[in-house]
C-alpha positions as CSV (number, residue, x, y, z in Angstrom):
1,X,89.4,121.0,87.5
2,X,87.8,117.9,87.1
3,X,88.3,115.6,84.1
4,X,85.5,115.0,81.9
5,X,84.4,111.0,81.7
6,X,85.8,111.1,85.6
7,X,84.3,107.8,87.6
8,X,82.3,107.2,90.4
9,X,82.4,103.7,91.5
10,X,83.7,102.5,87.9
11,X,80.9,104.3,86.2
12,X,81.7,107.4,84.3
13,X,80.1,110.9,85.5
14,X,79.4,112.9,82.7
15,X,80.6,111.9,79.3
16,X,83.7,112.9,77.9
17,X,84.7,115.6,75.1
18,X,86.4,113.4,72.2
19,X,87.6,115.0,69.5
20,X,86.3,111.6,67.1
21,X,82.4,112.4,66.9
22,X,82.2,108.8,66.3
23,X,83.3,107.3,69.2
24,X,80.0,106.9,70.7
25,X,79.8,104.2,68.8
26,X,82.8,102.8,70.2
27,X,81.6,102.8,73.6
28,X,78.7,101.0,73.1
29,X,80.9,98.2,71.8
30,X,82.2,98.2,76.1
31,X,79.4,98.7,78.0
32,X,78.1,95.8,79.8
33,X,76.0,93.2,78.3
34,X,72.0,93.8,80.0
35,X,70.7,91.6,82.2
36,X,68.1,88.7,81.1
37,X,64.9,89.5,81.3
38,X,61.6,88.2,80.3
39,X,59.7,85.1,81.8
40,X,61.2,81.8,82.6
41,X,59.5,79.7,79.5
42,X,61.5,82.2,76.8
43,X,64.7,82.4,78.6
44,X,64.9,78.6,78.8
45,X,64.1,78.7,74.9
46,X,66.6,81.3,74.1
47,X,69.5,79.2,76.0
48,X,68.0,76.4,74.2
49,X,68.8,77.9,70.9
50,X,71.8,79.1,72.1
51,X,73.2,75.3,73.2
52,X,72.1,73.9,70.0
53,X,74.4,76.6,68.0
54,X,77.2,76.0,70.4
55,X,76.9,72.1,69.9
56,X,76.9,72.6,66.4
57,X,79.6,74.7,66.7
58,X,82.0,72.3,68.7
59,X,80.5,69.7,66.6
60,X,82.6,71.5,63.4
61,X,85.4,72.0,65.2
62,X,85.5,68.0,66.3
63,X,84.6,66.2,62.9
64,X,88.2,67.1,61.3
65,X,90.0,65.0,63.9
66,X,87.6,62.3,63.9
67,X,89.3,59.1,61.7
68,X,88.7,57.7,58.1
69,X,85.2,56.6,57.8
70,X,86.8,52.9,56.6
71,X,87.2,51.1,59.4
72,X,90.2,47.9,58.2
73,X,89.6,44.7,59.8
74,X,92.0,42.0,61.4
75,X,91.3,39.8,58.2
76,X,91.9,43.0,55.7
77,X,88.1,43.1,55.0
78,X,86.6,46.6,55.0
79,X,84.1,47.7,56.2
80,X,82.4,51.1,56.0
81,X,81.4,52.8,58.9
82,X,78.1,53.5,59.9
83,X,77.7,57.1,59.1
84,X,74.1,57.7,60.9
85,X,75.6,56.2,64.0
86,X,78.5,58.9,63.7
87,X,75.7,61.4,63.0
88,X,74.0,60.9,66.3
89,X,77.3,60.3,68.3
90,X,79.1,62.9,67.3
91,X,76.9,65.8,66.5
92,X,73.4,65.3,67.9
93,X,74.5,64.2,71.1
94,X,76.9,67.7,71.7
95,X,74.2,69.8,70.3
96,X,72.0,67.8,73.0
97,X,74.8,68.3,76.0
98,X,75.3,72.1,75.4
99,X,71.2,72.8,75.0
100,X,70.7,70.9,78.4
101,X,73.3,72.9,80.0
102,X,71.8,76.3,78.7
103,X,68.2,75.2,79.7
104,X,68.8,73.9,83.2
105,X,71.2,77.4,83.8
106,X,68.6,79.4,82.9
107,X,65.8,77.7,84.2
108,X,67.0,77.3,88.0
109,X,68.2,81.0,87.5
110,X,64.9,81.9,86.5
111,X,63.5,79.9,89.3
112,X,65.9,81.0,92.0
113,X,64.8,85.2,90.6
114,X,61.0,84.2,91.5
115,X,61.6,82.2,94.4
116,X,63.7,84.6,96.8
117,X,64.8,87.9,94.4
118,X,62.2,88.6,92.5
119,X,63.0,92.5,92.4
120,X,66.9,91.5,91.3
121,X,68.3,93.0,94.1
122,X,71.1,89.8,94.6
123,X,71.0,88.6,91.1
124,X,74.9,87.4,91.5
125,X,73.5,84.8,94.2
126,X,71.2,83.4,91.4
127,X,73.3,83.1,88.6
128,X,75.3,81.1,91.0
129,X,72.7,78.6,91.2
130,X,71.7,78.6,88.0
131,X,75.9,78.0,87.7
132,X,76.1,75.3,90.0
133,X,73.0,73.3,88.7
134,X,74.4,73.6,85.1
135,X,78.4,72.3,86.5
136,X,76.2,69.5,87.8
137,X,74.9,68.0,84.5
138,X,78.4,69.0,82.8
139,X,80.2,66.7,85.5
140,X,77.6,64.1,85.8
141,X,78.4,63.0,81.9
142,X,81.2,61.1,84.0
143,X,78.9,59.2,85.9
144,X,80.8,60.0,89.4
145,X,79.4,62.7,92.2
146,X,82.3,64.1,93.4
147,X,83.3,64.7,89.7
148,X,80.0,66.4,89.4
149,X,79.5,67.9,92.9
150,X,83.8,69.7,92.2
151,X,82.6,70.6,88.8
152,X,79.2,72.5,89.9
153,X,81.0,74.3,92.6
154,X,83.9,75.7,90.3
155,X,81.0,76.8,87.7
156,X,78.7,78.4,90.5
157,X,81.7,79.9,91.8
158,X,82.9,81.4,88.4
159,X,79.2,82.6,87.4
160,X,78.7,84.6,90.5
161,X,81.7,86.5,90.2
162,X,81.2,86.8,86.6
163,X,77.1,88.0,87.8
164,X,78.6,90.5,91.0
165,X,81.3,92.0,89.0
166,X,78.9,93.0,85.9
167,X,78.8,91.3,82.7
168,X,81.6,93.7,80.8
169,X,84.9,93.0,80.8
170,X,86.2,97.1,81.1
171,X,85.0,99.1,84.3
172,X,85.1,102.3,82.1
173,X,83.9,101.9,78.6
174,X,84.7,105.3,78.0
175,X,88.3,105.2,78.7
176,X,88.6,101.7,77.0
177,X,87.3,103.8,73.9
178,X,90.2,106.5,74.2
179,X,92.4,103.2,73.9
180,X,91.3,101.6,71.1
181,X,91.6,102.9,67.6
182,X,94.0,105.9,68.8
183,X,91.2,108.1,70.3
184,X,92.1,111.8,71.5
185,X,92.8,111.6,75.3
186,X,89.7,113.0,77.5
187,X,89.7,116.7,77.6
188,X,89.6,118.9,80.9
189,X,86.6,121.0,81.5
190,X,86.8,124.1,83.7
191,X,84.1,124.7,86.7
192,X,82.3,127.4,85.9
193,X,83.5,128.7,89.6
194,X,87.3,128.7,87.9
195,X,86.0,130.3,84.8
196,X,84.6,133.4,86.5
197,X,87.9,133.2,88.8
198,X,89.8,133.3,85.4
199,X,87.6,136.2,84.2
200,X,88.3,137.9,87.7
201,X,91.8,137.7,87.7
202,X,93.3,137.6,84.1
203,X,96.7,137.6,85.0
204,X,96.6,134.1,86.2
205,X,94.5,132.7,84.0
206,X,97.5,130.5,82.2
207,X,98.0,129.2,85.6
């Protein structure tokens, strides 16, 4: 007997018998993320969008720690700070950082895809590029190469895994489903070849 949901190479057969009728839309929630898609100009906006949320984001999570806007003087004057300068410093400019970084990922990916994979066959080799390029602007806001050169390595590195290994974080969505939310575990179901063995010999049909 082989169990229902069984996997070959980390991808489930056939798909299991759960007892919760709702837990296909549990394993959606697992399955791995699709691959991008589309031409070069709309992936570069869509990571352009993407950076300018995640600036904005960071750029909430900053302000709290940032000091009073009175700034006290040596001589006791006070003076107020300038709060436009602030603006650009400390929101614009993350917003700016994080939508460069999107763009130039997805645009060398893009470019690496047409260039020499344009059927997808290796797309872990260009995400790595595309990983690479965008470490390099990340570590070049320090103004030193090897910073930059170290930090586009590791983030090359870390994108092609991410790209090789599939972009899920479970290799079996449908067991990760039995887990979660105390699903019924995975029920057997007989061969027909053991049924008709069953139905041949019922004395050993408990066995």
């Amino acid at each position: 007997m082989a169990p229902a949901g069984s996997t070959n190479g980390g991808r489930p057969t056939s798909e299991p018998n759960y007892s919760d009728p709702l837990v296909r839309h549990t394993v959606k929630q697992f399955e791995a993320f699709p691959a991008p898609s589309g031409d070069c100009i709309g992936r570069i906006a869509v990571a352009a969008g993407m950076g300018l949320g995640f600036g904005a984001f960071y750029n909430l999570v900053a302000v709290p720690w940032q000091p009073d806007p009175v700034e006290h003087l040596p001589k006791g004057a006070i003076k107020f700070r300038d709060n436009w300068k602030f603006f650009r410093g400390g929101f614009v400019r993350p917003m700016a950082l994080f939508s460069v970084i999107g763009m130039t990922f997805s645009g060398v990916e893009c470019l690496m895809e047409g260039v020499r994979d344009p059927e997808s066959k290796s797309r872990h080799w260009n995400t790595a590029a595309g990983g690479f390029a965008s470490g390099m602007v990340m570590g070049a806001t320090t103004k030193r190469l090897d910073i930059a050169l170290v930090a586009g390595a590791a983030t090359g590195i870390f994108m092609g895994c991410v790209a090789y290994n599939g972009m899920s974080y479970t290799s079996d969505p449908y067991q990760m489903a039995m887990k979660v939310g105390g699903k019924w575990p995975v029920q057997y179901r007989e061969s027909s070849e053991l049924a008709a063995l069953k139905e041949k010999y019922p004395d050993y049909k408990d066995l």
